[in-house]
N, C-alpha and C positions, 0 to 999 in steps of 0.2 A: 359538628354536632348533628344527631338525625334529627328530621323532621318531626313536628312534635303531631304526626300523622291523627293518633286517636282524640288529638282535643276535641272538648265539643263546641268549642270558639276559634276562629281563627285570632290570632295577635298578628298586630299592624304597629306602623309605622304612618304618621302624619306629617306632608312638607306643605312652605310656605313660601321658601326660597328667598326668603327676603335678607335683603345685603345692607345693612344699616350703614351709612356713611363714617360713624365714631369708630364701627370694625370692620370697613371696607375691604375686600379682595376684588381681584379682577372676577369678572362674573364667569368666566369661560371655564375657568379651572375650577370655580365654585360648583357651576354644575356636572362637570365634569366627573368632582371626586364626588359629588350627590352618585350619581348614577351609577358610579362601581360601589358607594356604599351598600346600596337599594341591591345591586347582585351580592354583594356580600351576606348583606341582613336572609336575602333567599335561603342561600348555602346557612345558616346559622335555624333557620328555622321560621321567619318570619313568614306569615301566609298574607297579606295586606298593606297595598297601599292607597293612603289616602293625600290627595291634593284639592287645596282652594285656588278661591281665582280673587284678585280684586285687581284694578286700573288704577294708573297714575300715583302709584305710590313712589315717594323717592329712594325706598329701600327696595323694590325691583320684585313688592310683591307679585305673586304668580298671576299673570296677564292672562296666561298659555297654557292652561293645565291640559288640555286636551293632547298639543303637543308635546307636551313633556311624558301625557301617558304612554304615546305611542313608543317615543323612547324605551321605557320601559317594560312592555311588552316586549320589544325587539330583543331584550336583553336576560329576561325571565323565564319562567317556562310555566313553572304553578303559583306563585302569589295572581291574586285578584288586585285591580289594578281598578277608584273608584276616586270621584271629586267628591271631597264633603268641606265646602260645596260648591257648584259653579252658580250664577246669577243668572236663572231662566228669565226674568223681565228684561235684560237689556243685551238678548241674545233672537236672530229669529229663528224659530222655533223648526225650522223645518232644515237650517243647516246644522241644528246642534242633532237633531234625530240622523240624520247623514251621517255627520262625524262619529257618533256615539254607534251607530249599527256599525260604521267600517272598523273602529277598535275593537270591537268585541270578534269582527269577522278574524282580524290581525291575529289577534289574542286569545283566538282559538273559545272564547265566550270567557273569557276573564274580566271583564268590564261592567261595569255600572254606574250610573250616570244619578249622583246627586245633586241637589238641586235648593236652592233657598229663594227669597224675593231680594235681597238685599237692602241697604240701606241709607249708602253715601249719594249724598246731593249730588256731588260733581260728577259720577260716574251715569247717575240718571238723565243729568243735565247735557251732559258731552255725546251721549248716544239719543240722547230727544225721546228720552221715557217720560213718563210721568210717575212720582213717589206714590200718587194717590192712586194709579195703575197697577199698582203691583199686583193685588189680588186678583184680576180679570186676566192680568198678563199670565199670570201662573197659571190657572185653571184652564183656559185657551192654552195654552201653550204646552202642557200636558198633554192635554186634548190630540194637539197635532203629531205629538214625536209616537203616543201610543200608535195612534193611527198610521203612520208612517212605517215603524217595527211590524205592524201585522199585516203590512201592504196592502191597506184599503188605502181610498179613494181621499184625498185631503179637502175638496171643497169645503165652503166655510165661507160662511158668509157674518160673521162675530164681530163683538163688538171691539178689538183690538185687531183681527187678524182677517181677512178676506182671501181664497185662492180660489182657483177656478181647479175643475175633476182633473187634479195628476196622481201620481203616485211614485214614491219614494223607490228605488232600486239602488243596488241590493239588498235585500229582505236578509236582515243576519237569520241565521241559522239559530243561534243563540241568542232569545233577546237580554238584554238587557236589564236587572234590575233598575226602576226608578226610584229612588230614595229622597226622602223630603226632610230636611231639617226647621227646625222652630224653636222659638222659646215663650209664643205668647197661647193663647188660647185655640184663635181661629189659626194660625199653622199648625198648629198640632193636631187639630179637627182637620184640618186640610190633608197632612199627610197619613192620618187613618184612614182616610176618605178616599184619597185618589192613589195612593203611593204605595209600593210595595215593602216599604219600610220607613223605619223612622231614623231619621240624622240628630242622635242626643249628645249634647254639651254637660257634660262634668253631674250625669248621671241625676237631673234635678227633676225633668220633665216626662221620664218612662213609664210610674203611672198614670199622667194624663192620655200619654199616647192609649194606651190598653185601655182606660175607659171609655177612649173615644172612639176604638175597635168596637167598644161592646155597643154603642151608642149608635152606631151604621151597621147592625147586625153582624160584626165580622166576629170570632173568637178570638179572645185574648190569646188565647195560650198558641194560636197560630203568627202571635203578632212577631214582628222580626224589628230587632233592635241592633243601630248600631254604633256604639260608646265611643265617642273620641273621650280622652284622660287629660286632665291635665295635673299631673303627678310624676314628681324627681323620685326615681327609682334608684338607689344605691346603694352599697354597704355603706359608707356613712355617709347620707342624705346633707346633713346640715353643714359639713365641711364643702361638698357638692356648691349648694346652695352658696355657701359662703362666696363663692369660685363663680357662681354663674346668673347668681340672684339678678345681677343690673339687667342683662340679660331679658331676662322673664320681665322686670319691672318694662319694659322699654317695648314688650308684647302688648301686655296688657294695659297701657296707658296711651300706648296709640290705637288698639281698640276705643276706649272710649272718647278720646278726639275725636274718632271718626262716627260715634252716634251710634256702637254696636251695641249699649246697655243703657240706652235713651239719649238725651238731649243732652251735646256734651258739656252746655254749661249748668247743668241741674246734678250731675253723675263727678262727684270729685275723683281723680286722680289719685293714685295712690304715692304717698311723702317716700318710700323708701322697699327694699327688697321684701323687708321684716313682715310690712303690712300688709302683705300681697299672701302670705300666710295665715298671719292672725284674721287677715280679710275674708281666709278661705277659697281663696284665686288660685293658689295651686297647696297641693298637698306635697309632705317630704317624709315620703314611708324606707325606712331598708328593707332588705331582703323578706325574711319573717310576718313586717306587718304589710307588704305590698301582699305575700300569700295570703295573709290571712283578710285583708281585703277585699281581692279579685274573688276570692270563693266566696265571702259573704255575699258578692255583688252579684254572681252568677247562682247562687243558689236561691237568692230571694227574685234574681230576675231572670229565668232560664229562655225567656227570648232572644236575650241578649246572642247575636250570632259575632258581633266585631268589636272586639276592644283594642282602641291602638291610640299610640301616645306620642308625641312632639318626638321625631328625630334629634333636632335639636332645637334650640331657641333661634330669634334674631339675633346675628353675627356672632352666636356659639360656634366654635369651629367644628368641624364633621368632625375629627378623628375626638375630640371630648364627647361629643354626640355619640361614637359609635363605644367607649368605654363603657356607658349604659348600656347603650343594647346588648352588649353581649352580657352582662349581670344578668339582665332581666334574662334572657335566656338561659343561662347557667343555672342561677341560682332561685327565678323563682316560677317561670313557666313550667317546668317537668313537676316542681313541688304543686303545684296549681292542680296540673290534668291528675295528679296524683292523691288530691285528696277528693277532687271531686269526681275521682272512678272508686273512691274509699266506701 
């Protein structure tokens, strides 16, 4: 299939890598057959990909994303290649602006570097952050990678970070976008403020971003948005579902053990796949209402520059994962850039 060259979004793919022990494979060949997917989804049309990062998980979530981008750059030629999102507090700030200018050097400037505060104990704990750091860690730590990418001077004498006058080499040619995800007030203020985009979850938070454009003099209608999805895309979505629901249930209920949607024992769990619907945790569109969807979404929200959705779930096998992607491609991306060039 051609590239779907004229959209005026790019469509992505989101990995997480993570190998659940109930559907364990060896990791080698998991990643493996990840990365000739990731050249396949190219060839198919996909323009994006996106990776997170978290520690110490027992399902092997992504530690590495940096090195799994570079992987993929080595392998691509035009998808953009972006974390949403790596955990700037418990990273120093001046190797992640290193690493992030050499992939984009790699990558010909395909790269960009999202960014959130995170939020699990033990990951704060095990690296000697502080939780109640996070906001200072971020802001400093912006502070330094900007500085870095435009080859000034990094001294710093901050209330988290201290360097003495060096400077970052090599100055990518292409910098990098910096992208900031949130879902509370002050990160959302944070990423109109300092970030060149916004990192939005299931589409809930994009007018705050834009008023908090408007709210630091910046214009809305320049603001750059970029939509991870969480929606089963099919011809028959519910039989899908049927097929992969535990799946999803098994995403999203180790999200809130780990304190992603507050305090895990204030935030219940959800009993079963069903409720993870009616909950409105993921949506199960076919063909038809996924287009008629994405253009309501792009029409009422034309910043939106990235929309991209779960490859597959925890211990979904790749080749069920790639049955969707090529739907989504066949049947409802071309109808997509087709009614919104209508």
């Amino acid at each position: 299939m051609a590239p779907l060259d004229n959209s005026p979004v790019r469509f992505g793919l989101w990995y997480d890598f993570r190998n659940p022990g109930q559907w364990s494979r060896p990791f080698e060949s998991f990643y493996r057959e990840t990365l000739d997917q990731i050249v396949w989804a190219e060839e198919l049309g996909y323009r994006s990909i996106w990776l997170t990062e978290h520690h110490f998980a027992e399902d092997g979530y992504t530690p590495s994303p940096l090195v799994i981008a570079g992987a993929i750059a080595a392998r691509t030629t035009e998808m953009f290649i972006s974390t949403s999102l790596m955990l700037l507090p418990l990273h120093d700030p001046i190797r992640l602006a290193e690493d992030a200018a050499t992939l984009s050097i790699l990558s010909g400037g395909r790269f960009h570097l999202g960014l959130g505060l995170g939020y699990r104990p033990i990951e704060f704990e095990t690296f000697k952050r502080a939780l109640i750091n996070r906001p200072s860690l971020m802001e400093e730590g912006c502070e330094v990678i900007r500085r870095a990418w435009n080859g000034e001077s990094l001294k710093m004498d901050g209330k988290r970070f201290q360097y003495p006058d060096v400077t970052v080499y090599p100055i990518p040619e292409h910098k990098p976008m910096l992208l900031i995800g949130g879902m509370n007030e002050p990160s959302i203020d944070r990423a109109a403020r300092i970030g060149d985009g916004f990192l939005s979850t299931q589409n809930a938070h994009q007018q705050a971003y834009l008023d908090a454009l408007e709210r630091h003099g910046k214009d809305p209608a320049k603001g750059s948005i970029h939509a991870g999805q969480w929606a089963i895309i099919d011809e028959d979505p519910e039989a899908t579902w049927a097929r992969i629901g535990e799946h999803a249930l098994y995403q999203i209920n180790e999200y809130i053990g780990w304190g992603a949607f507050g305090p895990p024992d204030e935030v219940p769990r959800f009993p079963d796949r069903d409720s993870l619907v009616s909950g409105g945790a993921f949506t199960l569109w076919d063909g038809p209402t996924a287009v008629k969807e994405i253009v309501a979404l792009l029409r009422g929200m034309p910043q939106i520059k990235d929309i991209y959705f779960w490859a597959q779930l925890p211990g979904e096998s790749v080749e069920s994962g790639s049955k969707r992607m090529e739907f989504f491609m066949r049947e409802v991306a071309p109808k997509v850039i087709a009614e919104l060039a209508a």
